[in-house]
C-alpha positions as CSV (number, residue, x, y, z in Angstrom):
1,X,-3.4,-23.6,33.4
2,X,-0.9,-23.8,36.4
3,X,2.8,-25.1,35.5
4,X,4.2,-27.6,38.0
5,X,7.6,-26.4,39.4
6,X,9.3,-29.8,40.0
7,X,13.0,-30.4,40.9
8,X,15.7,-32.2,39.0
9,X,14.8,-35.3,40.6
10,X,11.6,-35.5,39.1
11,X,12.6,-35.7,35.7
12,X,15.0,-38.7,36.0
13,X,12.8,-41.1,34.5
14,X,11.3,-40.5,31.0
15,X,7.9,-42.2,31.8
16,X,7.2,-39.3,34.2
17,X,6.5,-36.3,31.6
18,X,3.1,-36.0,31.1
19,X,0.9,-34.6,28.0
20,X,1.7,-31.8,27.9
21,X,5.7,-32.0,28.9
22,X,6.0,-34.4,26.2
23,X,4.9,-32.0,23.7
24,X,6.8,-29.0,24.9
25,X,10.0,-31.4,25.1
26,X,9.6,-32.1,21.6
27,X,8.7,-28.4,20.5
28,X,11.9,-27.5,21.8
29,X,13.9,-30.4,19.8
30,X,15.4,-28.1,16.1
31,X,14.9,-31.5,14.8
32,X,11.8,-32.7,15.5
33,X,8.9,-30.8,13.4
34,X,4.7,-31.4,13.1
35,X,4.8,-34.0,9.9
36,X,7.5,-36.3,12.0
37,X,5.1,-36.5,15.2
38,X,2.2,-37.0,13.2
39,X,4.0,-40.2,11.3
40,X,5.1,-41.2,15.1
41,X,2.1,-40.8,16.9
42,X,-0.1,-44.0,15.1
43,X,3.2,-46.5,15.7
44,X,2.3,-45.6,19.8
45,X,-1.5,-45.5,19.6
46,X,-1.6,-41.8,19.7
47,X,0.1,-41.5,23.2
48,X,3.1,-38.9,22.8
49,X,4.0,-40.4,26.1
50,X,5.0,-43.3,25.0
51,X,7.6,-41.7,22.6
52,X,9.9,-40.6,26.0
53,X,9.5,-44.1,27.6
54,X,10.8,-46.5,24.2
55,X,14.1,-46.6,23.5
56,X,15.9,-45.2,20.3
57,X,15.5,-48.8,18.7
58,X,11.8,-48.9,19.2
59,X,11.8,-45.6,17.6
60,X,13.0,-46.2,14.4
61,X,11.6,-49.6,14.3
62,X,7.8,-49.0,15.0
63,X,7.9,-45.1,14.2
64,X,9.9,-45.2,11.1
65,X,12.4,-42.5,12.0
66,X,16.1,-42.2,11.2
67,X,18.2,-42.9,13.6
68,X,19.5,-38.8,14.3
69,X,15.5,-38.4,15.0
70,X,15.4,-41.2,17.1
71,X,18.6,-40.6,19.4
72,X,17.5,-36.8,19.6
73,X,14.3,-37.6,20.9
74,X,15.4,-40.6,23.6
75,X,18.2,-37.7,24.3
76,X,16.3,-35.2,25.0
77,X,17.9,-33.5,28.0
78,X,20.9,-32.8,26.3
79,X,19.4,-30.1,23.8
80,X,16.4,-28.9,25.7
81,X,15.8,-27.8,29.5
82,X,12.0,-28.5,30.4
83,X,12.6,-27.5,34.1
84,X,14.2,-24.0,33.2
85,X,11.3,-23.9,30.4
86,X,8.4,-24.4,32.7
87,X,9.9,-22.2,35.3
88,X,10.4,-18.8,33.0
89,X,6.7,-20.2,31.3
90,X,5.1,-20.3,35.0
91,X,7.1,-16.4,36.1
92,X,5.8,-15.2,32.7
93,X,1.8,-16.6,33.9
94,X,2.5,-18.4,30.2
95,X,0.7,-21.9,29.1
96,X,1.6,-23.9,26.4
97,X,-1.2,-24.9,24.5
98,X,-0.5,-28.4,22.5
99,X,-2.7,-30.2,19.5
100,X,-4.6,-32.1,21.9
101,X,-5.3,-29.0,24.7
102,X,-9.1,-27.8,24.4
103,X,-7.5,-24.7,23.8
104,X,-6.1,-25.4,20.7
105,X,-7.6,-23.2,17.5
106,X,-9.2,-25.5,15.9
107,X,-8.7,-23.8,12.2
108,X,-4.9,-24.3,13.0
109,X,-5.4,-27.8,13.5
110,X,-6.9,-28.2,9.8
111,X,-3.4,-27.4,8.4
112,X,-1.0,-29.2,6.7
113,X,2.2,-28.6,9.3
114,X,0.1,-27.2,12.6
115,X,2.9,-26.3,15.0
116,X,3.1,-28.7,18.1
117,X,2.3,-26.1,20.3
118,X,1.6,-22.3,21.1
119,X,3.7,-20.5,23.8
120,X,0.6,-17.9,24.9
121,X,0.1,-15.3,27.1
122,X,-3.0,-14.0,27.6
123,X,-6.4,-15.7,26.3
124,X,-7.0,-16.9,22.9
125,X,-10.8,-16.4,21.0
126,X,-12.7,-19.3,22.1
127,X,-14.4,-19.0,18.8
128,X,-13.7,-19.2,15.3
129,X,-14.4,-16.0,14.3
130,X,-10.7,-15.1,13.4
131,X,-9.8,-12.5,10.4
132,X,-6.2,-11.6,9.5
133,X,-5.1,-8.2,8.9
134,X,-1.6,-7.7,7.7
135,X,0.2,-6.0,5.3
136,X,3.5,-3.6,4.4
137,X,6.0,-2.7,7.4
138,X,7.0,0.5,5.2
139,X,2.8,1.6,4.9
140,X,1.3,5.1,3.8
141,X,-0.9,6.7,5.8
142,X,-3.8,5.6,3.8
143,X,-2.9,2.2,4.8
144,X,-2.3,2.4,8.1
145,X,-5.5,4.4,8.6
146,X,-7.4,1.6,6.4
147,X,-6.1,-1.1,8.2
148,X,-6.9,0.3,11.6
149,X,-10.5,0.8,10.8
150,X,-10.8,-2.4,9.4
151,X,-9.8,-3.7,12.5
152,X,-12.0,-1.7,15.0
153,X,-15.1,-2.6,12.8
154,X,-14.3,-6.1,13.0
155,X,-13.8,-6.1,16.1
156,X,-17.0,-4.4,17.5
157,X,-18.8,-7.4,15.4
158,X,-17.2,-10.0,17.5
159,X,-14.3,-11.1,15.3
160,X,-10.3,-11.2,16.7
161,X,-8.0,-10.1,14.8
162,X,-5.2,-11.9,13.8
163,X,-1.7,-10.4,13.0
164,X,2.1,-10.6,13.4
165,X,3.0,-6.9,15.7
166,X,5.3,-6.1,12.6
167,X,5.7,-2.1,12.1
168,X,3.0,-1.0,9.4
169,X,-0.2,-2.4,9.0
170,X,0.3,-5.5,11.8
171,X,0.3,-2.5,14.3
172,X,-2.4,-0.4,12.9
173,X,-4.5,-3.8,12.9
174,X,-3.8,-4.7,16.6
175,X,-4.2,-1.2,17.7
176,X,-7.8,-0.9,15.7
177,X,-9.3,-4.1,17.5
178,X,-8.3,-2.3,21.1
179,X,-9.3,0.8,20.7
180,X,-12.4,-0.9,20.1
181,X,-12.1,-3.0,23.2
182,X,-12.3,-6.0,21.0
183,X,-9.8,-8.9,21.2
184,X,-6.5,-9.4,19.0
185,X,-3.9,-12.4,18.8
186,X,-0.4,-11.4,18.2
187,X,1.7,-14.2,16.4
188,X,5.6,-13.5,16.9
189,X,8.3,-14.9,15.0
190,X,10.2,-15.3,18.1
191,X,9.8,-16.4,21.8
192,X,6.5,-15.1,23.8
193,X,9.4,-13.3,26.3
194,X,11.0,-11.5,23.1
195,X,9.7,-7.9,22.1
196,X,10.3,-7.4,18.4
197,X,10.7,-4.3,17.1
198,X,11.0,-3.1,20.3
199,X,8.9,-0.2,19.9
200,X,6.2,-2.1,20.0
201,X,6.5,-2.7,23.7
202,X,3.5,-0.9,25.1
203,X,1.5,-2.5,22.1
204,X,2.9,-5.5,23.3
205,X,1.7,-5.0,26.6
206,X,-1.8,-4.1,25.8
207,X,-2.4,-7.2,23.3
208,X,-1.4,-9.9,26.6
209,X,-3.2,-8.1,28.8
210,X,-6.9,-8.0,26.9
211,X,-5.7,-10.5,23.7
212,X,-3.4,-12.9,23.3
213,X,0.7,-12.9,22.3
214,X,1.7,-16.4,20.5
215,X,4.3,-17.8,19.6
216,X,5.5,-21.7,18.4
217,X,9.2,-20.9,19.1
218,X,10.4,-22.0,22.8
219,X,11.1,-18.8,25.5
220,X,14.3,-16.8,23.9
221,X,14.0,-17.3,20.6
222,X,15.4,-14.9,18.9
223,X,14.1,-13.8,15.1
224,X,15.6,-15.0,11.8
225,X,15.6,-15.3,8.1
226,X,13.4,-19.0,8.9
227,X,11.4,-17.7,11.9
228,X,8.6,-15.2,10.0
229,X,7.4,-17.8,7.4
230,X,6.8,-20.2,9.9
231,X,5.3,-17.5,11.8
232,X,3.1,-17.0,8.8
233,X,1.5,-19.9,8.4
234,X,0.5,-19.6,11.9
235,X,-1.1,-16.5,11.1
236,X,-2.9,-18.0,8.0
237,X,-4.0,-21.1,9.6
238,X,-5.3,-19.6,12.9
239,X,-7.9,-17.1,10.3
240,X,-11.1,-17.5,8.5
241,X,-9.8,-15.2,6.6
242,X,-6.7,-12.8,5.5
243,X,-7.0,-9.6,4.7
244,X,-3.8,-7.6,3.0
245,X,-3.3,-3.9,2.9
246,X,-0.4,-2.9,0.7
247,X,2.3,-5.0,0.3
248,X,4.8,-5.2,-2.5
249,X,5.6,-8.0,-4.5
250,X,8.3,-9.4,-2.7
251,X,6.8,-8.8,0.8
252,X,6.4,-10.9,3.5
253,X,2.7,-10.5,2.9
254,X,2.5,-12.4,0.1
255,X,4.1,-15.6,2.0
256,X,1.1,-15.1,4.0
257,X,-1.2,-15.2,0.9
258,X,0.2,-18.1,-0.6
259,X,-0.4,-20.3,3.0
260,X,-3.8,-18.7,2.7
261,X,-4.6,-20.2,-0.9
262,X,-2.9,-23.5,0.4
263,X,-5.0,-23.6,3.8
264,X,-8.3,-22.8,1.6
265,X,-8.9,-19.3,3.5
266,X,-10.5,-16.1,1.4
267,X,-7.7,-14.4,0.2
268,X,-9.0,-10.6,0.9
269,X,-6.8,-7.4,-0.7
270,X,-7.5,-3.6,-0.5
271,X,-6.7,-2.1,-3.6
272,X,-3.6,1.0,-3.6
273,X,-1.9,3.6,-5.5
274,X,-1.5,2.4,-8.7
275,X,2.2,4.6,-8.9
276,X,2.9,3.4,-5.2
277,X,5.4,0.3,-4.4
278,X,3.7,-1.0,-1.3
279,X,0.6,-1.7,-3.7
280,X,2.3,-3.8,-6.3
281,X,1.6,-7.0,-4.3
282,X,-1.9,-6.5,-3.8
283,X,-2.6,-5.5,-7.6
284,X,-0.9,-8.6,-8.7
285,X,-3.1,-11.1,-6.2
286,X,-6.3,-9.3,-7.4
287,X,-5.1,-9.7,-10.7
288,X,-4.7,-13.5,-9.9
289,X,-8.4,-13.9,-8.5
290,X,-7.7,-13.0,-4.9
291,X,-11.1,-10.6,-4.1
292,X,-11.1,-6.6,-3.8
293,X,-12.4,-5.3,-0.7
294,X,-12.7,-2.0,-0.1
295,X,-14.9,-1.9,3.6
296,X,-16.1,-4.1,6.3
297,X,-19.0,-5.1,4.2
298,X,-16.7,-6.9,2.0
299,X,-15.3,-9.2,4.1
300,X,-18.5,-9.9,5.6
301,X,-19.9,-10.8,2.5
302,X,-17.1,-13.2,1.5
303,X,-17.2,-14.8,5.5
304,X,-20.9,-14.9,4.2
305,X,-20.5,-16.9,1.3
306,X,-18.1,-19.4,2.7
307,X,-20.7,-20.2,5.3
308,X,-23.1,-20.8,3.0
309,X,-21.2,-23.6,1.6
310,X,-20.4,-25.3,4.6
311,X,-23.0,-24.7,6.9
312,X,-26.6,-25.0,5.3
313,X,-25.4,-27.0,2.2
314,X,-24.7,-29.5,4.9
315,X,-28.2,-29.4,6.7
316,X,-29.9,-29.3,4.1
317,X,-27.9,-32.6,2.6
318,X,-29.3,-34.7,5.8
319,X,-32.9,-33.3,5.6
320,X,-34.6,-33.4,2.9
321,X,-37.7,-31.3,3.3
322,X,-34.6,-28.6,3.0
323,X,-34.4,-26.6,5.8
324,X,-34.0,-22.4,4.7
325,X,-30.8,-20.8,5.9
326,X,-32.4,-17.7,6.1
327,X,-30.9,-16.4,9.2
328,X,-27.8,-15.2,6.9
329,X,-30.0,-13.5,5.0
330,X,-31.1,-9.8,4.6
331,X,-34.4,-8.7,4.8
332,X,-35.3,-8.7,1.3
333,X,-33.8,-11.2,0.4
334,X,-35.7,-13.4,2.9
335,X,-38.2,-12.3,0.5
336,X,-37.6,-13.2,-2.6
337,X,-36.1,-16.6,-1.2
338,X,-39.5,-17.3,0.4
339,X,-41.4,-16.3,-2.7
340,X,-39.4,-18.7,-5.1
341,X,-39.6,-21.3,-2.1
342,X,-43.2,-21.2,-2.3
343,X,-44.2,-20.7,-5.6
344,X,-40.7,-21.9,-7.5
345,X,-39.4,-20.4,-10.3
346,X,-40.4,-16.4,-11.4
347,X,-39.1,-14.2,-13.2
348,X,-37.9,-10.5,-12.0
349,X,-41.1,-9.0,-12.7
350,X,-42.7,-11.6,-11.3
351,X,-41.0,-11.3,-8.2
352,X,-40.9,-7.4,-8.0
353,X,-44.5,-7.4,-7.6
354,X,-45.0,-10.0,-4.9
355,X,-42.4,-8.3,-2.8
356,X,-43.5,-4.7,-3.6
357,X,-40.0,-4.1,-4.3
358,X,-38.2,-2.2,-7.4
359,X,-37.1,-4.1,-10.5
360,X,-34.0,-2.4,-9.9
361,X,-33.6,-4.0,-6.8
362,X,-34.9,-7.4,-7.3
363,X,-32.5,-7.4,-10.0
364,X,-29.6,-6.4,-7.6
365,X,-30.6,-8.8,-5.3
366,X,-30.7,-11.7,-6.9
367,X,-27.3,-11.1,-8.4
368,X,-25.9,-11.1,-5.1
369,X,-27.8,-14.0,-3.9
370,X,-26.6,-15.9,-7.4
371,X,-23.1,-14.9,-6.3
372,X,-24.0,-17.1,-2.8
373,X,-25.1,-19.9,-4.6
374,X,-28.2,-19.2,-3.3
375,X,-30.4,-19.6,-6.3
376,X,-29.5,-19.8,-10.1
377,X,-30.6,-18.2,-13.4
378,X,-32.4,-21.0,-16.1
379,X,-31.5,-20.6,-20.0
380,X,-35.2,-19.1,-20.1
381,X,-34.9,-16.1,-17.7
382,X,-36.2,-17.9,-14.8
383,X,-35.3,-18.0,-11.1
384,X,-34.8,-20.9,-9.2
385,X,-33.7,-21.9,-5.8
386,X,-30.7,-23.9,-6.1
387,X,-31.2,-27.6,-6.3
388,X,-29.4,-28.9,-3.0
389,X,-31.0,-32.4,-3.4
390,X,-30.5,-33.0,-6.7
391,X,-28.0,-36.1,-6.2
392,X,-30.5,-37.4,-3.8
């Protein structure tokens, strides 16, 4: 998306900033956050337009605003310089990508406080297929090395990987998904144009050039005690998914978790060292119900079993004859799902001989597809397919 480079003149009247200058004007306003646009935008029919061409009265009148909102935003040009902005955007090959851009990740949208807009450079996943990796700055080896192939795996299956180019496991994460020429979003807790730590340059440079480098702070922010939790909820919001590996208690990674439980995302944790600090954290969400992973296979699984409940539970609500999902699942379990689709309810042995499989693994099996709410276990031994019409 091209940046227009207009002169002074052009920005003498307020009616003449369009979508997406409106948005960045009001990104770059300390004052102005997410919840007070959304309680602004219905009072102007949804046009953020329309917020630059009433005056301060109309603002707190029809928007509801207190009147330090309301001069700030009619204002405007005294705290924030959209021609310099656009400029060092444009020289930097930069868009900003607002809530209404196509472009926009659409899990971000479904939070509570999704951040006007993105300062990006590079391309973000056109997909949703977005899992979080982060984790200690201070990591072990073990860590580091777990992370990193985390990340690679994911990423040969198509995922992005989502993280926050911290020292530790954010690093080992970004550098996993490019070694395996897969894609990787960088969320900074500063401007897009700021390197921090500033080791990470070269990292820096390979994540814009193949991924993506974000940011919701304008061009030059600098980093702060109030800049990385924000930054964290990006990172939450923009995931399926977020994975931690090692983290103490008091680590920035378990912000991250608790946006995670609040956004409704898998919370994901790798066990550690049970004498080692940087594992503390992660014991304690386990503890709290967060779910052990220890590979790829995991996560998939638990990506898996979300789906389940929103995808086919859906289709199968608005058609009743009750449509199989049964491209999510494995061969044999194909099996056993047709078998009790056919015939209805079995029991193991029953099942182990028309599938030719093992009791042992009929019996593995259907725990797992129990555990996807796939089918259930009757008082009498039975297996059943779960009822998804049963309110109908």
């Amino acid at each position: 998306m091209g940046f227009s480079q207009k002169s002074s003149p052009a920005y003498t009247l307020m009616t003449h900033l369009n979508e997406q200058q409106a948005f960045m004007v009001l990104n770059g306003l300390s004052s102005i956050g997410p919840m007070t646009i959304k309680k602004l935008l219905p009072a102007f029919n949804n046009d953020i337009r329309r917020l630059f061409s009433s005056s301060a009265g109309e603002l707190r009148e029809r928007g509801g605003v207190s009147e330090k909102v309301a001069e700030v935003i009619f204002n405007w040009r005294r705290w924030f310089d959209l021609e310099k902005e656009e400029k060092s955007l444009g020289a930097l090959n930069g868009q900003f990508i607002h809530w209404f851009h196509n472009e926009y990740p659409p899990l971000l949208k479904e939070i509570y406080d999704p951040p006007l807009g993105l300062y990006c450079l590079g391309k973000l996943p056109p997909h949703v297929k977005t899992i979080a990796i982060i984790g200690s700055r201070k990591a072990s080896l073990y860590g580091l090395k777990v992370a990193k192939q985390l990340a690679s795996e994911l990423a040969r299956l198509g995922f992005s990987i989502i993280s926050g180019m911290a020292r530790g496991i954010d690093s080992a994460a970004h550098e996993g998904a490019l070694e395996a020429n897969g894609h990787t979003v960088a969320v900074l807790g500063c401007g897009v144009n700021v390197i921090y730590p500033s080791e990470n340059g070269a990292l820096y440079k390979k994540i814009s050039q193949s991924g993506a480098v974000v940011s919701e702070f304008s061009l030059g922010r600098m980093v702060d005690k109030t800049t990385f939790p924000m930054r964290n909820r990006i990172i939450s919001g923009f995931s399926r998914a977020v994975v931690i590996v090692e983290s103490d208690k008091n680590g920035g990674s378990m912000i991250t978790a608790n946006f995670a439980a609040e956004h409704g995302r898998s919370l994901l944790v790798v066990p550690g060292r049970i004498d080692q600090s940087s594992s503390r954290g992660c014991h304690h969400l386990i503890r709290d119900g967060a779910t052990l992973i220890t590979c790829v296979d995991d996560i998939l699984e638990e990506i898996h079993y979300q789906a389940q409940l929103e995808l086919p539970l859906a289709s199968m609500a608005q058609n009743k004859t009750s449509p199989t999902p049964l491209m999510a699942l494995s061969e044999n379990e194909q099996k056993i799902y047709k078998c009790l689709d056919e015939d209805g309810m079995k029991t193991i042995d029953d099942l182990s001989l028309m599938t030719s499989l093992s009791i042992s693994e009929v019996a593995s099996l259907l725990l797992k597809m129990e555990l996807k709410k796939m089918l259930v276990k009757r008082a009498d031994g039975l297996f059943e397919l779960h009822s998804y019409d049963a309110k109908n």
